[in-house]
N, C-alpha and C positions, 0 to 999 in steps of 0.2 A: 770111636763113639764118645771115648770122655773130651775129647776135640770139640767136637760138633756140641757136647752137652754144654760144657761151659762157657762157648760163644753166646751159644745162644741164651740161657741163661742170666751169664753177666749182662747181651745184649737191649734184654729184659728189664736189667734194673736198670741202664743206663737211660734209655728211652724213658721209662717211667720217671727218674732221676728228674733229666733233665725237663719232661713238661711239668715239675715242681721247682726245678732251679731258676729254668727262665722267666717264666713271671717274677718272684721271689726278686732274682738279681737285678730287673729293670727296674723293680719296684723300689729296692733298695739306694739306686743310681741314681734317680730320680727326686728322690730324699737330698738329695747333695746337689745335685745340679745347680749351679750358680752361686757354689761355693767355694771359700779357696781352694787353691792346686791341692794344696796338707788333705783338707778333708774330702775331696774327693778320691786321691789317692789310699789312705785310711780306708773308705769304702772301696775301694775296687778290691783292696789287698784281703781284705775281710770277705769279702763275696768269693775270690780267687781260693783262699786257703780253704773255705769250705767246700769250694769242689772237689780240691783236691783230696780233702779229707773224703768226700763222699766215697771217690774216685778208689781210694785204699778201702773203703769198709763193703763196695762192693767186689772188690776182690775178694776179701775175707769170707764174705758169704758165699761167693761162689767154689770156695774151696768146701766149704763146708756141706754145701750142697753134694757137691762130687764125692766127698766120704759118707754120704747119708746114700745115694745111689750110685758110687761104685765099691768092688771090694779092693786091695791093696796092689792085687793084679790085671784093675782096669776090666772089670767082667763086670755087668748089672748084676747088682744083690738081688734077688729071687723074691 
């Protein structure tokens, strides 16, 4: 059950995540387009790290979710 919950869950943010990442990151790329290799790298790597980051802070939440609705032994809190 805490399987299934925090797939689907993180799935949740991830999906919502990314249709705010992907515009965002096109929009950002786009900014750069037809500029040197430096600054368009600069921007990809800045677009990159923030996924990544996203990527960590919804793990975190979904850990947090899981101690908010399971107890220590994996059973729904009541």
């Amino acid at each position: 059950d805490t399987w299934n919950f925090a797939h689907h869950h993180c799935g949740k943010l991830w999906f919502a995540g990314g249709l705010i990442a992907l515009p965002l990151s096109v929009l950002i790329l786009l900014c750069v387009r037809g500029q040197s290799e430096e600054a368009i790298g600069i921007a990809g790597l800045c677009v990159l790290a923030a996924q990544i980051v996203f990527l960590f802070v919804s793990v975190g939440l979904t850990e947090v979710a899981l101690k908010k609705t399971f107890d220590a032994e994996g059973k729904r809190k009541a």
